[in-house]
C-alpha angles and dihedrals in degrees: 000000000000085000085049094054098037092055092060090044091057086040096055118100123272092229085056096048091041101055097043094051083063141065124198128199137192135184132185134241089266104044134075118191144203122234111223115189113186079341094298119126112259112166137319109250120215117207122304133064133310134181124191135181127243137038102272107064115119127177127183114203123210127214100238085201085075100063102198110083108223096197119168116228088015090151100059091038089061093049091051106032098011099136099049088043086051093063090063092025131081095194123195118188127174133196120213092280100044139084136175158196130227123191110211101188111301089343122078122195127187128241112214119212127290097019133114118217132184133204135182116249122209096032093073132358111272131194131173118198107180113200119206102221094196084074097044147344100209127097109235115257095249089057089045099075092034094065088035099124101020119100102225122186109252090015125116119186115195122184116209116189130215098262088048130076115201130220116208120207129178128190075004086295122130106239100161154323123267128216123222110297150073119296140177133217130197109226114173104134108000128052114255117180141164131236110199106201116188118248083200097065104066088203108044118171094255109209118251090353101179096051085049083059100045104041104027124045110147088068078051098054092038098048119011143061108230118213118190126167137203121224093269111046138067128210124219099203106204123188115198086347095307125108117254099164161017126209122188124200136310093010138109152202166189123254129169103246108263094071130129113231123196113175115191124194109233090205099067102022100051091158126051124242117245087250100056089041085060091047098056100047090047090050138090117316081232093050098048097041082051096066109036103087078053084053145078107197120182126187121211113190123198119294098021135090124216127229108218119198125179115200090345094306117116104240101178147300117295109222111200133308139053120314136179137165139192111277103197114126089356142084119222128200124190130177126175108211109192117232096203127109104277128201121224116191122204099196127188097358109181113215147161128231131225093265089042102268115155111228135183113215137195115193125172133197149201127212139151129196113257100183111012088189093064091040095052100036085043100046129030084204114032090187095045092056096048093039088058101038088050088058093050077048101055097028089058092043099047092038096059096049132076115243085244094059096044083053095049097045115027083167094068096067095044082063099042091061097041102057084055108038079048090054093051102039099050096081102053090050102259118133118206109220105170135007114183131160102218102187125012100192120202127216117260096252095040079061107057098046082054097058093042086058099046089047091048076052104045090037085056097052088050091052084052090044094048088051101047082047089056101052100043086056096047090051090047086052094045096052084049095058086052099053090049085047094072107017108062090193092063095050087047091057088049086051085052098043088044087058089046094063097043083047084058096062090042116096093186130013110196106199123208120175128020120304108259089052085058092041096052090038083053093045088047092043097047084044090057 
């Protein structure tokens, strides 16, 4: 069988043997590749041509457009061939701490810990830079503009402007302030951010303030104005002379350095002085909806007084303006009386008359507040006392009268009332300046029987009137008859006035004959 064999090996041609005895490579201008022989490194081949001789070599080729070598086994070639792969190789490799950035011509990329990574040199210009991050997370300032616009894995920007002040926490722990700029922060394998907080805003909500306060100090000496109270005092915080805010006691807090402070002892300054009244109501909407619920605030308008009481005790009139006081440990009442004339109405009173008569009545007052001290300590509602003594007062007038007498003297009861409501009223401070009804309304049967009585009076005065004027006409007739009777002449004038009238009703009088012959026709005719 071996001669066999032997003798067709011998018997085949000596091009055949030739060409598969020998292996040929080429790479292009812009690969490089690596010779395998039985799958052990050999030699790393630049562009160009190669022939070797034998079956088993083997060669990959890389695309040097793509910078990053992704070679398999890469760890145990470069401890075995490590220099000669160094002179092709930029290698980066990072320990658990450590990152880095590698520049590939005009383009950069990170390299996270733990990691090896491999690039061609020659092709592009390549460059590693590995950062220790036990020494510090922050990218220098010269890297910083170079990835600006560029998104790297493990890598936060933050931009902080000039009005701003940034806070940087990692793993949610303060390490330090940042000025205005841009920065960079490696975060591969803890959480790093950045808190912007606003210069302009002289009370910012500081993160995490108390523990600001407590574990760095020396950010709060360097940057911050610390207000902290005692449990009797309270703190106006001013910013270029306005009101920002209100502290009570026993509290604190943050302010960026450059506040006014003005902290008042509660124990000693209850009330607030017209200034800081003033203050208070031209601030801030946040400052002045902070301290209300701290404050009592009371009103007097003009012409009024206030009653002030502290813990339920009266403390003194109030004269006009605004007024507020501290209410910590202690209760405040305030009530504003009005010391104008002041109208009451008694509208649609139903009452019967003496004769039984049921009325509907409208009375109106007028009272004003002497001594608002008496009037409130004396009666807990001024309006509801004199509403119901008014109508005592109404209902005892109106129910001891006729209806004709109501009707006759409307007077009577104004006194009436008056001279009561005056007598109860006297004691609490109120003075009664004016009772009036204004309307007393009937029923609808009561009038009618009314208007038929005064049109069977008036009918009957008119009856009385027509008569007198009867007979002073019939004796006026009469004395002029008289009178006609024994003066001719006079009887003579009535017979011309008489035609007058009768020429008044005539249009055209056609005349025949002489005058006196008309004249005696028109006498004998007015005589018939």
């Amino acid at each position: 069988m071996f001669k066999l064999n032997l003798h067709w090996w011998f018997r085949l041609p000596k091009l055949s043997l030739k060409f598969y005895m020998w292996k040929t490579f080429y790479i292009q201008p812009n690969q490089i590749g690596i010779l395998y022989h039985r799958s052990d490194f050999k030699k790393i081949l630049l562009p160009g041509t190669y022939t070797y001789f034998g079956r088993h070599w083997n060669l990959k080729s890389y695309d040097r457009n793509q910078p990053e070598a992704k070679i398999d086994n890469l760890e145990l070639l470069l401890r075995n061939h490590g220099t000669e792969l160094e002179e092709h190789l930029l290698i980066v490799r990072t320990a658990f701490n450590q990152t880095a950035l590698v520049r590939l011509g005009q383009s950069w990329i990170s390299v996270l810990p733990n990691q090896l990574r491999a690039f061609w040199r020659g092709f592009i210009e390549v460059e590693s830079h590995v950062f220790n991050l036990d020494d510090n997370l922050q990218l220098p300032a010269e890297f910083v503009q170079k990835v600006r616009s560029l998104a790297l894995q493990g890598l936060k920007k933050f931009q902080i402007s000039e009005s701003e002040i940034g806070l940087l926490y990692v793993q949610n722990n303060f390490v330090r302030p940042l000025e205005s700029g841009e920065y960079a922060f490696w975060s591969a394998d803890r959480d790093v951010a950045v808190r912007n907080l606003s210069r302009v805003i002289p009370n910012p909500e500081f993160p995490q303030e108390n523990v600001l306060i407590e574990k760095h100090p020396n950010f709060v000496a360097a940057y911050c104005e610390l207000v902290q109270l005692l449990g009797h005092q309270i703190a106006i915080v001013r910013d270029r002379g306005k009101v920002i805010a209100f502290l009570p006691p026993t509290s604190r807090k943050l302010f960026w350095l450059g506040v006014e402070v003005e902290i008042i002892d509660i124990n000693t300054n209850v009330n607030l002085e017209p200034r800081l009244i003033a203050e208070l109501v031209a601030g801030t909407p946040e400052a002045l909806s902070s301290c209300a619920q701290y404050l009592h605030f009371c009103e007097v308008p003009a012409q009024s007084v206030g009653l002030l009481y502290i813990n339920q005790e009266f403390q003194s009139q109030l004269p006009p303006g605004i007024h507020a006081w501290w209410k910590f440990g202690r209760s405040f009442q305030t009530e504003v009386i009005d010391l104008r004339l002041q109208n009451m109405e008694l509208s649609g009173q139903d009452i019967l008359s003496k004769d039984k008569v049921p009325l509907r009545l409208n009375l109106t007052a007028g009272y004003r507040i002497r001594d608002p001290l008496a009037a409130k300590n004396g009666l807990s509602d001024i309006a509801g006392f004199l509403y119901k003594e008014l109508q005592f007062a109404l209902r005892g007038a109106v129910g001891e009268q006729t209806l004709d007498a109501l009707l006759e003297s409307k007077g009577a009861i104004d006194r009436s009332i008056s001279e009561y409501i005056r007598a109860k009223t006297a004691e609490y401070g109120i003075e009664v300046d004016s009772v009036g009804v204004k309307d007393i309304i009937l029923p609808g049967e009561i009038k009618t029987i009314l208007s038929k009585v005064v049109e069977a009076e008036k009918s009957a005065q008119a009856n009385v009137v027509r008569r007198r004027e009867e007979t002073a006409a019939t004796r006026s007739m009469l004395n002029t008859a008289k009178v006609m009777e024994d003066n001719p002449v006079a009887l003579r004038l009535k017979e011309l006035e008489v035609l007058e009238r009768i020429a008044e009703k005539i249009d055209r009088i056609q005349v025949n004959g002489s005058l006196d012959n008309i004249l005696t026709d028109l006498i004998r005719m007015n005589r018939e």
